[in-house]
Biotite code that builds the C-alpha atoms (Angstrom):
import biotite.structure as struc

atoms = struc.array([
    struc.Atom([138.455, 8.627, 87.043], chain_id="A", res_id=1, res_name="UNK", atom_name="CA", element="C"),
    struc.Atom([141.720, 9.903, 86.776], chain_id="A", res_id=2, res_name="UNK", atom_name="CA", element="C"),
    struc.Atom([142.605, 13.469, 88.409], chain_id="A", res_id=3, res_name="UNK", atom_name="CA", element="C"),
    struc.Atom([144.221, 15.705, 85.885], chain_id="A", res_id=4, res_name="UNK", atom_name="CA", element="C"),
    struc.Atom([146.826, 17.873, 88.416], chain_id="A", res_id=5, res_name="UNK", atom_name="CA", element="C"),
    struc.Atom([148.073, 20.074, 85.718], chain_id="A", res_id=6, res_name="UNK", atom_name="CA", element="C"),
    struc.Atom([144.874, 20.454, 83.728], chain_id="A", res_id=7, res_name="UNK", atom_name="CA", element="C"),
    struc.Atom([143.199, 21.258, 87.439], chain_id="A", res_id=8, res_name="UNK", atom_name="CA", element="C"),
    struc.Atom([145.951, 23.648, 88.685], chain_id="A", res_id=9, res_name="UNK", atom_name="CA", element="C"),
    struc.Atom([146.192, 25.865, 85.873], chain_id="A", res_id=10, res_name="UNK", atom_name="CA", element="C"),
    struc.Atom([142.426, 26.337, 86.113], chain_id="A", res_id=11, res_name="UNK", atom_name="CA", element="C"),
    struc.Atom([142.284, 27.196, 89.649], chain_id="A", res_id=12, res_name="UNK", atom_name="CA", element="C"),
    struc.Atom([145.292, 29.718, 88.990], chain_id="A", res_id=13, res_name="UNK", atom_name="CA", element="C"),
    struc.Atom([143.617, 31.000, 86.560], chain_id="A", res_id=14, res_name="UNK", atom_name="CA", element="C"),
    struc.Atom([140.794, 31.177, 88.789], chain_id="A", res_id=15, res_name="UNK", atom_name="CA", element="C"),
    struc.Atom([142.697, 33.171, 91.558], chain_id="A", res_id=16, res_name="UNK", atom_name="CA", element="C"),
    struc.Atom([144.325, 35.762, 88.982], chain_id="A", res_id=17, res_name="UNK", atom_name="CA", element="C"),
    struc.Atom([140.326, 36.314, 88.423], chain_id="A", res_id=18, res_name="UNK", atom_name="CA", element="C"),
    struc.Atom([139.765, 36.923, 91.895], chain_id="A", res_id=19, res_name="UNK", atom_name="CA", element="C"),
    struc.Atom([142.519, 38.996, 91.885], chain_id="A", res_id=20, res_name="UNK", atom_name="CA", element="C"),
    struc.Atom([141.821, 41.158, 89.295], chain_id="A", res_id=21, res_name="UNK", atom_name="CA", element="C"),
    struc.Atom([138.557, 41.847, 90.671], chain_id="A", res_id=22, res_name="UNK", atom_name="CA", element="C"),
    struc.Atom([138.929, 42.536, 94.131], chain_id="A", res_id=23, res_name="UNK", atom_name="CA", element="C"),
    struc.Atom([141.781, 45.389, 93.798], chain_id="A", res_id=24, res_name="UNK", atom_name="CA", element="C"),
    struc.Atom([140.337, 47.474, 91.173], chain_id="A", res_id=25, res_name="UNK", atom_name="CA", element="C"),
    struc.Atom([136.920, 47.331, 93.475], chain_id="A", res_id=26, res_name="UNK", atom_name="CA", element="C"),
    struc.Atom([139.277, 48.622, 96.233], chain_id="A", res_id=27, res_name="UNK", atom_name="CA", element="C"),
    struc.Atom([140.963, 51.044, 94.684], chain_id="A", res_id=28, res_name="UNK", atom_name="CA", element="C"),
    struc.Atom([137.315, 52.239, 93.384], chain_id="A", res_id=29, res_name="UNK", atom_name="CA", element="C"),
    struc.Atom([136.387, 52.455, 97.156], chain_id="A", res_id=30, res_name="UNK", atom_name="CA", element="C"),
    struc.Atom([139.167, 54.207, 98.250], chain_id="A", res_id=31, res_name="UNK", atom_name="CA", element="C"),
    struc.Atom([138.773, 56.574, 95.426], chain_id="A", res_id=32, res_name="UNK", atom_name="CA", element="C"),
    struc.Atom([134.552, 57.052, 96.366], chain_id="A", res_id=33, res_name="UNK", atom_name="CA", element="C"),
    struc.Atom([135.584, 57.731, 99.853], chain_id="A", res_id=34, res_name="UNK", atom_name="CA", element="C"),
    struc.Atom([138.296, 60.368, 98.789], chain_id="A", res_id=35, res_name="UNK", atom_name="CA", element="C"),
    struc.Atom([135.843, 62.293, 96.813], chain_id="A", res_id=36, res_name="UNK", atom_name="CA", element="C"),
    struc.Atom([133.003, 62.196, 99.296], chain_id="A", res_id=37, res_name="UNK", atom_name="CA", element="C"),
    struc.Atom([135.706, 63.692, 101.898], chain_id="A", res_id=38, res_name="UNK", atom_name="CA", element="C"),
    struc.Atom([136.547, 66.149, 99.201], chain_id="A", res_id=39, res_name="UNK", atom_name="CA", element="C"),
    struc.Atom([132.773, 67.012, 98.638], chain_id="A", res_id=40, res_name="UNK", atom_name="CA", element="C"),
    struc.Atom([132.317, 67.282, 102.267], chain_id="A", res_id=41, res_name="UNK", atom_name="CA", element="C"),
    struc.Atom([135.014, 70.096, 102.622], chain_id="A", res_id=42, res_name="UNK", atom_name="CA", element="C"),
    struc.Atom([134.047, 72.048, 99.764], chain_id="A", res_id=43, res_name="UNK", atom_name="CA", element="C"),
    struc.Atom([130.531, 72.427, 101.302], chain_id="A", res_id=44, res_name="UNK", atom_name="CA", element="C"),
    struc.Atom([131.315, 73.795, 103.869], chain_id="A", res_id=45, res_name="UNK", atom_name="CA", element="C"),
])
């Protein structure tokens, strides 16, 4: 069977920019969580 490089690259760039594109935003959203919780924390007290 022949191995399609190009066909096979693409995808797994593709693949990455997924990863990507998940993993930051769900960061961000973390950072953001933890920000308000300190907030909250303050304006308890």
């Amino acid at each position: 069977m022949y191995f399609d490089w190009i066909t096979w690259s693409i995808w797994l760039v593709g693949f990455i920019i997924l990863i990507i594109w998940i993993l930051v935003p769900a960061r961000e959203f973390k950072k953001l969580v933890q920000k308000r919780r300190a907030e909250h924390k303050l304006n308890n007290h």
